[in-house]
C-alpha positions as CSV (number, residue, x, y, z in Angstrom):
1,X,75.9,74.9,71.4
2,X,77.4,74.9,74.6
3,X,78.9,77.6,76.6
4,X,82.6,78.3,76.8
5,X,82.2,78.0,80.3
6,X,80.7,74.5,80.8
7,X,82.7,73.4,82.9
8,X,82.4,76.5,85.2
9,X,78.9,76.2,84.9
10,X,78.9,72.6,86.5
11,X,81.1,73.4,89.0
12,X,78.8,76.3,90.1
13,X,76.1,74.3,90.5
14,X,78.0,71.7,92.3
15,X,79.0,74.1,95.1
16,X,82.7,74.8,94.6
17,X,81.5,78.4,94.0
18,X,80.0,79.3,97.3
19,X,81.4,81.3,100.4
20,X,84.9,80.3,101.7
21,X,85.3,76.6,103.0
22,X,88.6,75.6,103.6
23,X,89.4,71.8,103.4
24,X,92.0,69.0,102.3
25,X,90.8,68.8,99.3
26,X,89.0,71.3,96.7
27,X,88.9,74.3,94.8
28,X,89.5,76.0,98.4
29,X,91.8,73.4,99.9
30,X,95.0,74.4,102.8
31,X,97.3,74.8,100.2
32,X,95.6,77.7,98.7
33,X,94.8,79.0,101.6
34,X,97.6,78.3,103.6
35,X,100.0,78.9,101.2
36,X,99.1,80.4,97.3
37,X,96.6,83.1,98.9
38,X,98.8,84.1,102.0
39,X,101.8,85.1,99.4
40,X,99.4,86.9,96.9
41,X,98.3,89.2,100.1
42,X,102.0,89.6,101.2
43,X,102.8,90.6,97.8
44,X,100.0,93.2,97.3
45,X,99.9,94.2,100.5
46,X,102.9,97.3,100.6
47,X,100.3,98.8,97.4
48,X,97.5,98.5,99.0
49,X,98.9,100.4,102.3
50,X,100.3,103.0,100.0
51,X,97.8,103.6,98.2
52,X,95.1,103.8,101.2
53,X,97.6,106.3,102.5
54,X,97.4,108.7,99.9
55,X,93.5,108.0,98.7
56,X,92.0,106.6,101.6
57,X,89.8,104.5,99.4
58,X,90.4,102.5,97.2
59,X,88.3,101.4,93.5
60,X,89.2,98.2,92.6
61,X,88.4,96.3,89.1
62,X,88.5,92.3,89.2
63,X,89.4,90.7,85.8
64,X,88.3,87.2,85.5
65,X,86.1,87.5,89.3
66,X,84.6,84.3,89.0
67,X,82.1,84.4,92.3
68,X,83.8,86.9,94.3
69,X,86.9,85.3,94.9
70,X,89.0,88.3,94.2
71,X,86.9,90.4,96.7
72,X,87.4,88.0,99.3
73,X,90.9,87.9,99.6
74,X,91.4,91.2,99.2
75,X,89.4,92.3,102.1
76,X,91.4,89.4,103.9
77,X,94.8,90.6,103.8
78,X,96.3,90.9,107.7
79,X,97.7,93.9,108.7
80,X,101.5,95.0,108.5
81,X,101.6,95.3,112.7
82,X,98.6,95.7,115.1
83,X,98.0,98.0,118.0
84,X,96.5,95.4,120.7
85,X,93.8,98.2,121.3
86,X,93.0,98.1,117.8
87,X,89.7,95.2,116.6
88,X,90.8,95.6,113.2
89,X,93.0,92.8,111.8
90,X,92.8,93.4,108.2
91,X,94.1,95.9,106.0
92,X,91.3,96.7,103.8
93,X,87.8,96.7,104.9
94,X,84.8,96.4,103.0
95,X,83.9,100.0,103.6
96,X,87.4,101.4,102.3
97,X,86.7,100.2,99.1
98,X,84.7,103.0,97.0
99,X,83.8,100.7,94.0
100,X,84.5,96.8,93.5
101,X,83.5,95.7,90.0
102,X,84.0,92.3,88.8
103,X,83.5,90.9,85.7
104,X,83.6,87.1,84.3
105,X,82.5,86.0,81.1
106,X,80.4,82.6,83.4
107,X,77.0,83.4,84.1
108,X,76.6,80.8,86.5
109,X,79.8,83.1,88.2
110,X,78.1,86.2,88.0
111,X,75.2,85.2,89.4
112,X,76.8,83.4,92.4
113,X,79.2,86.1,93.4
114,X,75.8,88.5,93.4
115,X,74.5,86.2,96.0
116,X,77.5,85.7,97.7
117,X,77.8,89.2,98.2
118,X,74.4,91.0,97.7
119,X,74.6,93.0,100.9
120,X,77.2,95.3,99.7
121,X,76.3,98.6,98.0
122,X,79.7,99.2,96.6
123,X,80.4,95.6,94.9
124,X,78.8,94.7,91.2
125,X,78.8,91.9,89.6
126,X,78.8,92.0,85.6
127,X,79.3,88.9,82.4
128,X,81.7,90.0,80.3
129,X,84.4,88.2,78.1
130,X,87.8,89.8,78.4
131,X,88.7,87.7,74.8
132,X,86.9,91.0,73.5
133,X,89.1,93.5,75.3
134,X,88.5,95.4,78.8
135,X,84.4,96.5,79.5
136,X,83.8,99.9,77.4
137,X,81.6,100.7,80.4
138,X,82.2,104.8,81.7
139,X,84.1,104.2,84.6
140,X,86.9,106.3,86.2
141,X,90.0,104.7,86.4
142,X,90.6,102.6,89.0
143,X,93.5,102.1,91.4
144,X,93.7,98.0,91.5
145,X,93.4,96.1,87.8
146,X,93.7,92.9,89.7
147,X,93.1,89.4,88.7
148,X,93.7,85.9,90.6
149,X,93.6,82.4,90.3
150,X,95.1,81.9,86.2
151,X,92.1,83.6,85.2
152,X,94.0,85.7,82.7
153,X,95.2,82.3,81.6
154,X,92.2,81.6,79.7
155,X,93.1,84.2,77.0
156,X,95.5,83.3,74.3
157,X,98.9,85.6,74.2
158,X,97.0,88.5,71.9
159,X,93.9,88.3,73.8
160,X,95.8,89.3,77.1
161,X,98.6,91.7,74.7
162,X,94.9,93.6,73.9
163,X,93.6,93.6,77.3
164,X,96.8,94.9,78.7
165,X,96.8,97.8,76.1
166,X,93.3,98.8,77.0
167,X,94.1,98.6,81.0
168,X,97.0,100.9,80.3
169,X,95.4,103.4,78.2
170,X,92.4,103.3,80.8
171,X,94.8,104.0,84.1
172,X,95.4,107.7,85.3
173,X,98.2,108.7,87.5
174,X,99.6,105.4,89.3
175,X,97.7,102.0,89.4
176,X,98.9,98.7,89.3
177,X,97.7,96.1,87.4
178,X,98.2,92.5,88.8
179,X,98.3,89.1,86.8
180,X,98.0,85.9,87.4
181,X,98.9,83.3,85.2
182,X,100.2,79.9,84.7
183,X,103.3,79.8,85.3
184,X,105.6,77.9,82.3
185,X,108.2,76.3,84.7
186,X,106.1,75.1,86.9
187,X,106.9,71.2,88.0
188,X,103.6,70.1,86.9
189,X,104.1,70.0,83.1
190,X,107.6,69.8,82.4
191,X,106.0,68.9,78.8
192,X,105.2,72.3,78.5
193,X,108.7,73.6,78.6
194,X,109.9,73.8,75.4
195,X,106.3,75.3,73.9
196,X,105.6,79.0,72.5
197,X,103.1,80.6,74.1
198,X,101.4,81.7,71.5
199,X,100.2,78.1,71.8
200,X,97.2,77.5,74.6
201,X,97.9,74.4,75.9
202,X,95.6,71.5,77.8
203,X,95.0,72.3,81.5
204,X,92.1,70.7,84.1
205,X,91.4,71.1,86.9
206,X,91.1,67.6,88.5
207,X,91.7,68.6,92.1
208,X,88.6,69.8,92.5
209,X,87.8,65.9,93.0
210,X,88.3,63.4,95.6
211,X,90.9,61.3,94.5
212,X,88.1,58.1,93.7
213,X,86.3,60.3,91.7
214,X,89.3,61.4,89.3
215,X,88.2,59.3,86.3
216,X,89.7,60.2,83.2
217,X,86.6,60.2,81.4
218,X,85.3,62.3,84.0
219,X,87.7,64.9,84.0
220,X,87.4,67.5,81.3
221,X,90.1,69.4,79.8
222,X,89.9,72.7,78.2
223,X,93.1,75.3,76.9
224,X,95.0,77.5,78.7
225,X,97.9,80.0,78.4
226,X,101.1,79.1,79.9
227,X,103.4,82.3,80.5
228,X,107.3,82.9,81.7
229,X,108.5,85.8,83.8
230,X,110.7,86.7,80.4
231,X,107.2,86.7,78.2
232,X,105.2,89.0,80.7
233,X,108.2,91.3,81.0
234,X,108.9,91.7,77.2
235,X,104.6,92.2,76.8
236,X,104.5,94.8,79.5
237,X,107.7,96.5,78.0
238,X,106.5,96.5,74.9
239,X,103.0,97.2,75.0
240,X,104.4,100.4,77.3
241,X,105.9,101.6,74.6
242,X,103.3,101.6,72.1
243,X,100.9,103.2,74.6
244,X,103.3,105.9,75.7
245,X,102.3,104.6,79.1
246,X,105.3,104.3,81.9
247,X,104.7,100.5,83.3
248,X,106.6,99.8,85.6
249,X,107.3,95.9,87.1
250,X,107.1,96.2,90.9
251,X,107.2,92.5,91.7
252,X,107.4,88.9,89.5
């Protein structure tokens, strides 16, 4: 039977998983880099800056890390302002973060994002499928529940209502919790519209491709969760409620 992640598993072993390369085209191509990445950083980074203020550290869990990618742009975000005697241009550094988990139900992932980052004592990798709820594993509550690039997407609408009750019930004191999903309204798939999310809905992910190689029958399609700002809101709100857990929407 094959895996869930088949796809994922390919594109591991076709390179798109590897250290940063930055190109026209891709899985890492200028526009996320440019442009999708530099606004998640500018988004997260007033949080970060507070909450290194008051901890110093920081502990950091990565929801859907594929091989790292999380990690990476974390560690990438550019400072607020910077004293010209100063080397250090980004705001978190590697050694300011007191635990970086990660976990992804691919085990091609897993095993790239150990190799990818296998000289650092504080990161761990770990295969886990969030469809069953967040890792029962006995750790301390961590600052960051952070997640990037749809991969919350892949769960249907009570997958991710369950994960978000466990992450609440799991925090202590203030954390934030940050999701990334596919947004409804987007341009792309005006089709979509009209459609409940409770429905997952086809989704591929073509522009890993050159444009000769995007063959239909070569492109494979799998289902994803499509999300509004007025969905997330009325989860979070509600799901706050039954917890007893103040959550609190920062940014949309």
């Amino acid at each position: 039977m094959p895996l869930k992640t088949e796809f994922y598993e390919t594109a591991v072993e076709s390179g798109f998983y590897g250290l940063e390369k930055s190109n026209l085209f891709g899985k890492k191509d200028n526009v996320r880099k440019y442009w999708e990445d530099i606004f998640i950083k500018l988004s997260l980074r007033p949080y970060i800056e507070k909450i290194l203020k008051e901890k110093g550290k920081i502990r950091i869990v990565d929801l859907g890390c594929g091989s790292g990618e999380g990690f990476e742009l974390l560690t990438h975000i550019p400072k607020g302002s910077h004293d010209v005697s100063e080397d250090k241009y980004f705001l978190l550094s590697s050694d300011q973060i007191e635990r970086y988990i990660g976990f992804d139900i691919s085990p091609s992932m897993i095993l790239q994002g150990q190799k990818n980052y296998a000289q650092y004592s504080n990161v761990e990798f770990v295969q886990h499928d969030l469809s069953e709820g967040f890792p029962s594993l006995k750790e301390e509550p961590f600052d960051l529940y952070f997640s990037s690039y749809s991969s919350l997407s892949h769960l249907t609408k009570g997958e991710l209502e369950e994960l978000n009750r466990q992450i609440l019930s799991h925090t202590e004191g203030t954390a934030y919790i940050v999701f990334d999903l596919l947004g409804k309204y987007s341009p792309e798939w005006p089709e979509y519209w009209n459609k409940s999310n409770e429905e997952m809905l086809p989704y591929n992910m073509a522009y890993l491709l050159e444009s000769q190689e995007r063959i239909f029958e070569k492109i494979e399609t799998f289902y994803m969760a499509f999300w509004s700002a007025d969905e997330l809101r009325a989860m979070i709100n509600n799901i706050s409620l039954e917890t007893r857990k103040k959550a609190k929407i920062v940014e949309m």
